[in-house]
TORKOL-4160 file (C-alpha; in steps of 0.2 Angstrom, whole numbers, padded with zeros to 4 digits, m for minus):
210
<pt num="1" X="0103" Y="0045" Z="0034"/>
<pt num="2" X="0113" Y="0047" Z="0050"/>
<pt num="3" X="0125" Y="0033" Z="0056"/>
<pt num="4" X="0122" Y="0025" Z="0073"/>
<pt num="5" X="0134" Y="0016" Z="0081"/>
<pt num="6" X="0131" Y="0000" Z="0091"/>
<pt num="7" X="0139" Y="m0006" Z="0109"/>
<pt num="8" X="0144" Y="m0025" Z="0109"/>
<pt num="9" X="0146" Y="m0024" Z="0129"/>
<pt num="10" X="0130" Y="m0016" Z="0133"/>
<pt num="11" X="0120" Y="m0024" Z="0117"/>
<pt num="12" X="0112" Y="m0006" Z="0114"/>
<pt num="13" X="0116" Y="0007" Z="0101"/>
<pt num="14" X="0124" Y="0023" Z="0106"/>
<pt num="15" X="0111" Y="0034" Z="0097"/>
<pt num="16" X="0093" Y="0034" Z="0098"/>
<pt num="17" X="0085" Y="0026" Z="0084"/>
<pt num="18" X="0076" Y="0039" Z="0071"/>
<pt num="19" X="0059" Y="0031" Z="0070"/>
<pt num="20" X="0056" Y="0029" Z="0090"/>
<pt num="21" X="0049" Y="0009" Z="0091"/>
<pt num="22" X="0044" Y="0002" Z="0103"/>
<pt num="23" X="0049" Y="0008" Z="0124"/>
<pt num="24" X="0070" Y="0006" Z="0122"/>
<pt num="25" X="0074" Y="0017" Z="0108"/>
<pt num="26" X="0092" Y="0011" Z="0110"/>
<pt num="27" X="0091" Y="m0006" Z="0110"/>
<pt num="28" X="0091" Y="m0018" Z="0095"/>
<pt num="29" X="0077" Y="m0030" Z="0089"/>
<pt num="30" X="0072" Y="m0031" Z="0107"/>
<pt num="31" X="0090" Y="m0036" Z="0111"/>
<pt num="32" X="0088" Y="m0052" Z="0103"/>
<pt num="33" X="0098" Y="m0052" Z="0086"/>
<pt num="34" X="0096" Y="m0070" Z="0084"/>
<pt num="35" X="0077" Y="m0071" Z="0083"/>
<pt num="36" X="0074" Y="m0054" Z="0073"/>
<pt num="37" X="0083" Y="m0042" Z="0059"/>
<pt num="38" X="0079" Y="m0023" Z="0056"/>
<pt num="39" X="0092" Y="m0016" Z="0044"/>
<pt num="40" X="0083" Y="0000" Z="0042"/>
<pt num="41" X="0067" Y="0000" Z="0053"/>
<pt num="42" X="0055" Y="m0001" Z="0036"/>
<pt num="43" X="0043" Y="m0013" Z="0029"/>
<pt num="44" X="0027" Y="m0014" Z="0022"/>
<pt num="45" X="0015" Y="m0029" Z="0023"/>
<pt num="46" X="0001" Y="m0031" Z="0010"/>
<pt num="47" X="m0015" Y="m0041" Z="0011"/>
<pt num="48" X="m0028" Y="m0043" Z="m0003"/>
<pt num="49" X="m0035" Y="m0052" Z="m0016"/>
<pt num="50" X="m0032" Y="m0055" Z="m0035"/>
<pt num="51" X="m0042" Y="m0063" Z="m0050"/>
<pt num="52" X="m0031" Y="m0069" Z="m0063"/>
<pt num="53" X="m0031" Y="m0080" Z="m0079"/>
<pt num="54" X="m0019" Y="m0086" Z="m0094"/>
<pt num="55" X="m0020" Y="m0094" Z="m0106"/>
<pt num="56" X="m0001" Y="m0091" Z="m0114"/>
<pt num="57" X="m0003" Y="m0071" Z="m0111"/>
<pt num="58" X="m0007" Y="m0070" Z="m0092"/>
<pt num="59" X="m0018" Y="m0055" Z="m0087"/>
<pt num="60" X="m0026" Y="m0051" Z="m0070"/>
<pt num="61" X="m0031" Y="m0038" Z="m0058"/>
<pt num="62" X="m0035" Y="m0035" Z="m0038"/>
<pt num="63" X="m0032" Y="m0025" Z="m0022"/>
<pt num="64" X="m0024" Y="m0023" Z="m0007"/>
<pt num="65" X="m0025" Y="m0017" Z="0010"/>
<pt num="66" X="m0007" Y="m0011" Z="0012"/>
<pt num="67" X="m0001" Y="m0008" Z="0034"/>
<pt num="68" X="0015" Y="0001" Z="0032"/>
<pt num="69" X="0027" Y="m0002" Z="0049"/>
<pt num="70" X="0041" Y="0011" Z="0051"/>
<pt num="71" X="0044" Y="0032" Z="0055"/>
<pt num="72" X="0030" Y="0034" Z="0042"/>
<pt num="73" X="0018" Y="0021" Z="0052"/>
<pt num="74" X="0000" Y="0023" Z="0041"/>
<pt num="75" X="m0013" Y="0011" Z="0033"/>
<pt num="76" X="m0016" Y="0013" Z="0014"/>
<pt num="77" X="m0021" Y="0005" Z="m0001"/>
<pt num="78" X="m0015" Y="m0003" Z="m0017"/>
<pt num="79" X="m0026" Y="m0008" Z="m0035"/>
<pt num="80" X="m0016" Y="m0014" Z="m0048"/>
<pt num="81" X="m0017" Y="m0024" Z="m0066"/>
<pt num="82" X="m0005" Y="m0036" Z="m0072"/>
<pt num="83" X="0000" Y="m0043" Z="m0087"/>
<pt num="84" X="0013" Y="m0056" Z="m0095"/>
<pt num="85" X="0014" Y="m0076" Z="m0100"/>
<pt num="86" X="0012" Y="m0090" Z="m0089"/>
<pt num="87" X="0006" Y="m0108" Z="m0089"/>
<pt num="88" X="m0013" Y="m0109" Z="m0094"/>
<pt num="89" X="m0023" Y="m0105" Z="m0076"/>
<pt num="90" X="m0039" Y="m0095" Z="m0071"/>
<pt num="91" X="m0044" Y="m0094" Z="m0052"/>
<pt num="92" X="m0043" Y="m0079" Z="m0036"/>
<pt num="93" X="m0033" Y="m0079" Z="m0022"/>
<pt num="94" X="m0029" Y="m0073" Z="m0006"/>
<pt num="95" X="m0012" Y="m0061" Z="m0007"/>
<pt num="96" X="0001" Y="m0059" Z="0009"/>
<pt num="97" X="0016" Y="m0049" Z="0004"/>
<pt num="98" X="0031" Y="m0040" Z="0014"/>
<pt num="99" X="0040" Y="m0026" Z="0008"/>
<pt num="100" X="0056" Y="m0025" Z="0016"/>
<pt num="101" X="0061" Y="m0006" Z="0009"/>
<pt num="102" X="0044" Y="0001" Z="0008"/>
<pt num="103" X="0045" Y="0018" Z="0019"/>
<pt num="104" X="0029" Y="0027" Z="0012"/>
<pt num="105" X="0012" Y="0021" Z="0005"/>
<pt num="106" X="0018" Y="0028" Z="m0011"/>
<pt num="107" X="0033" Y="0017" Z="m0013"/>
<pt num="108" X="0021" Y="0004" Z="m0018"/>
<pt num="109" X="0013" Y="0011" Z="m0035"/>
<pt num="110" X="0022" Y="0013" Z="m0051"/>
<pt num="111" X="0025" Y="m0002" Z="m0061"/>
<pt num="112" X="0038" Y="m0018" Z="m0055"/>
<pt num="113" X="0042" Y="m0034" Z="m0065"/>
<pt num="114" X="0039" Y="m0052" Z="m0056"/>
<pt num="115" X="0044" Y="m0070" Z="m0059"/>
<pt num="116" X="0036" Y="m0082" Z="m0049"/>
<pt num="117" X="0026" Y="m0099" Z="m0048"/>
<pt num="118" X="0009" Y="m0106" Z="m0041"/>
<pt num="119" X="0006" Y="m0126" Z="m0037"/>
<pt num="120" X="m0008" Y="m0136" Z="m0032"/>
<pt num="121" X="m0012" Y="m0140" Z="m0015"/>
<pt num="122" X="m0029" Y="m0151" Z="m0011"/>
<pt num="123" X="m0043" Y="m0141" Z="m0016"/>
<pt num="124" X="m0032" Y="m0126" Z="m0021"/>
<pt num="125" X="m0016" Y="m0118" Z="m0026"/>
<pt num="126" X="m0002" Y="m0111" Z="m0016"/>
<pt num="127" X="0010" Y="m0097" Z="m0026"/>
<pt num="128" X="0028" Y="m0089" Z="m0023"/>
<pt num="129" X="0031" Y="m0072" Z="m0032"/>
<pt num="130" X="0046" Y="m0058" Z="m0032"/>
<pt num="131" X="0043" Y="m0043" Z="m0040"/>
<pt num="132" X="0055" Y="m0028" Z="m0042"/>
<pt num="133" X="0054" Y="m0011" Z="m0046"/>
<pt num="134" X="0057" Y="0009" Z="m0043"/>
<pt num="135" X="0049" Y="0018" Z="m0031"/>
<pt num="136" X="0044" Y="0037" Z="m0035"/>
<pt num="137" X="0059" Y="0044" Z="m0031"/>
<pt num="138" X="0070" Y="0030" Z="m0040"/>
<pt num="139" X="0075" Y="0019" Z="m0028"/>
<pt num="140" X="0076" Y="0000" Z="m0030"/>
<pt num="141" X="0064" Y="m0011" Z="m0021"/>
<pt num="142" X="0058" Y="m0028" Z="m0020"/>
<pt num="143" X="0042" Y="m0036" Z="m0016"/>
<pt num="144" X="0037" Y="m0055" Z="m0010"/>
<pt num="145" X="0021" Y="m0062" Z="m0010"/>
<pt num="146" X="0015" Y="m0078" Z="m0005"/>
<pt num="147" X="m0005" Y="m0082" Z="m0015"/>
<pt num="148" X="m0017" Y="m0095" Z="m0008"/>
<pt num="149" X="m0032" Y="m0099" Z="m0015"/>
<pt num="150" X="m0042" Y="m0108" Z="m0029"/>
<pt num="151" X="m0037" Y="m0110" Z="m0046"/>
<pt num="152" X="m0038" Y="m0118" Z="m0063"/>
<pt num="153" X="m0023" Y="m0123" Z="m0069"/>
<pt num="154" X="m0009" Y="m0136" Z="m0074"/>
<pt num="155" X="0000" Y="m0144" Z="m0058"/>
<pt num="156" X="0014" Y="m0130" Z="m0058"/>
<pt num="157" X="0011" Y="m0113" Z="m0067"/>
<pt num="158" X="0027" Y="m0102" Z="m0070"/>
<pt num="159" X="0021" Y="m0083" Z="m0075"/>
<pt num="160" X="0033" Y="m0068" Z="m0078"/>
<pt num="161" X="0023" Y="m0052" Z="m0075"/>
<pt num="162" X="0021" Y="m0033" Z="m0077"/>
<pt num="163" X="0012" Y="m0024" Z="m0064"/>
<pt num="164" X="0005" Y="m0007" Z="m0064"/>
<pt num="165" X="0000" Y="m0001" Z="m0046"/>
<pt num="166" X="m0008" Y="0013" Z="m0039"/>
<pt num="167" X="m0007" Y="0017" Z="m0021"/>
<pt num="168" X="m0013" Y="0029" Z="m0008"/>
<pt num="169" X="m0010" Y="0032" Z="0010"/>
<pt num="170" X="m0026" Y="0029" Z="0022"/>
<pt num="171" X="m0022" Y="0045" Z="0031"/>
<pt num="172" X="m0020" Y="0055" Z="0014"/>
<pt num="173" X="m0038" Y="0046" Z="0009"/>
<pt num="174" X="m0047" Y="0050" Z="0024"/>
<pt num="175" X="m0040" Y="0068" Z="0023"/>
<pt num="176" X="m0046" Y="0070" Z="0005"/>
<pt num="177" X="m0062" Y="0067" Z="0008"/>
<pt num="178" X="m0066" Y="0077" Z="0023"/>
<pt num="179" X="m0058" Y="0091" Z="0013"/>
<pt num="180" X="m0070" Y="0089" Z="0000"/>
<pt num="181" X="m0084" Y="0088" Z="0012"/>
<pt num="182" X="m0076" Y="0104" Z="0021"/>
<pt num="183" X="m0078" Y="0111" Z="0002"/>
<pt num="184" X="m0095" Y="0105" Z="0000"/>
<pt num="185" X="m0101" Y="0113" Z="0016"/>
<pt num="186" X="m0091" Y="0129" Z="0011"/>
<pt num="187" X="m0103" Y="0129" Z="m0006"/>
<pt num="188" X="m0116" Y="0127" Z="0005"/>
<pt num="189" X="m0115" Y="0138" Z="0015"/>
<pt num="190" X="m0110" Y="0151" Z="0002"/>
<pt num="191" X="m0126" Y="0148" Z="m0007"/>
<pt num="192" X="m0136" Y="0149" Z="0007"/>
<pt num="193" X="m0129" Y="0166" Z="0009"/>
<pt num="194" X="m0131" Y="0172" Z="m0007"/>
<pt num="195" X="m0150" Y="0167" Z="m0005"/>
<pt num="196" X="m0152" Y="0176" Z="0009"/>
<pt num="197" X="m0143" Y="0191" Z="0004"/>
<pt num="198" X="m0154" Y="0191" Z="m0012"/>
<pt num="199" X="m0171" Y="0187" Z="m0004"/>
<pt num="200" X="m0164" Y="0203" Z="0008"/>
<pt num="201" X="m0163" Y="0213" Z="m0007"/>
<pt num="202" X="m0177" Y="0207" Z="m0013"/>
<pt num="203" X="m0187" Y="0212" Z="0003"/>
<pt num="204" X="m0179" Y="0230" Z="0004"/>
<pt num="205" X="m0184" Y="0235" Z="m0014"/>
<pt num="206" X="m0201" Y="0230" Z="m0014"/>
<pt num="207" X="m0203" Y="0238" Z="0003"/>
<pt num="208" X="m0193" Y="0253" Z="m0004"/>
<pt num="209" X="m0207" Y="0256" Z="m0018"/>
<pt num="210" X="m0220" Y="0254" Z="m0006"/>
């Protein structure tokens, strides 16, 4: 990671920064420190749904559409499982999570470990939950994730989890699958070949004895 050096008197930095946001890549946090922070230029933020239930051993499952801000800047997606204890509950919810270290899709599968808690509100639930774990290359990073929605459960549920994620980058998705439909057309088209070369054969031995 290369050092960058800041000017009090001029507010700016004295190197550009390395993943080029915004119009001024010299400025910082748009040259209002009070208001924002950026201490690397990463994050992730995460929005989905879950379905979960407990009834002493919590277990639960859902998905997420994953907008990763940063050098890396890319849409992916994220299915996971969980499992651990909690406070009897059942219900789904809506999930909105930020990932403050996240700097590739990829960063957000393995498996983490949470601690949080879900009360009810009106008609529904609102929940607080930190998870930490290692990326894929063995760095430390932390998750926190705010879940509104419906739920069944005693007036506060405390859970402690295990999640087991699975992530992949939009861009790598959508490039996947026009490979395989580049391969597909490739099969095609060599069977189409191999048909007319064939019926050509065909045509040239039959005239042949003729």
């Amino acid at each position: 990671c290369e050092a960058r050096f800041y000017d009090a008197s001029t507010r700016t930095w004295m190197a550009m920064d390395p993943m080029k946001d915004g119009g001024n890549w010299y400025q910082y946090v748009y040259s209002n420190p009070i208001a924002y922070m950026d201490p690397d230029g990463l994050f992730a933020i995460v929005i989905g749904g879950e379905v979960t239930g407990s009834l002493g051993a919590r277990g639960g499952g859902g998905g997420q559409i994953v907008i990763l801000f940063g050098d890396q800047f890319d849409i992916g997606f994220v299915g996971y499982v969980t499992g651990g204890v909690a406070t009897p509950s059942s219900g789904g919810s809506v999930v909105v999570g930020i990932v403050p270290e996240a700097q590739k899709i990829s960063d957000l599968g393995g498996t983490s470990f949470g601690h949080g808690a879900s009360g009810n509100i009106l008609f529904g639930s609102l929940g607080l939950d930190i998870s930490g774990g290692e990326t894929s290359d063995g760095r430390e990073i932390l998750t926190y994730t705010v879940a509104m929605g419906g739920k069944a459960s005693m007036p506060i549920e405390w859970h402690h989890t295990v999640t087991s994620s699975r992530a992949v980058s939009g861009r790598e998705l959508i490039g996947n699958m026009m490979q395989q439909a580049q391969n597909i057309m490739q099969q095609a088209q060599e069977a189409w070949d191999n048909y007319i070369k064939s019926f050509a054969d065909y045509y040239i031995k039959y005239n042949s004895c003729n």
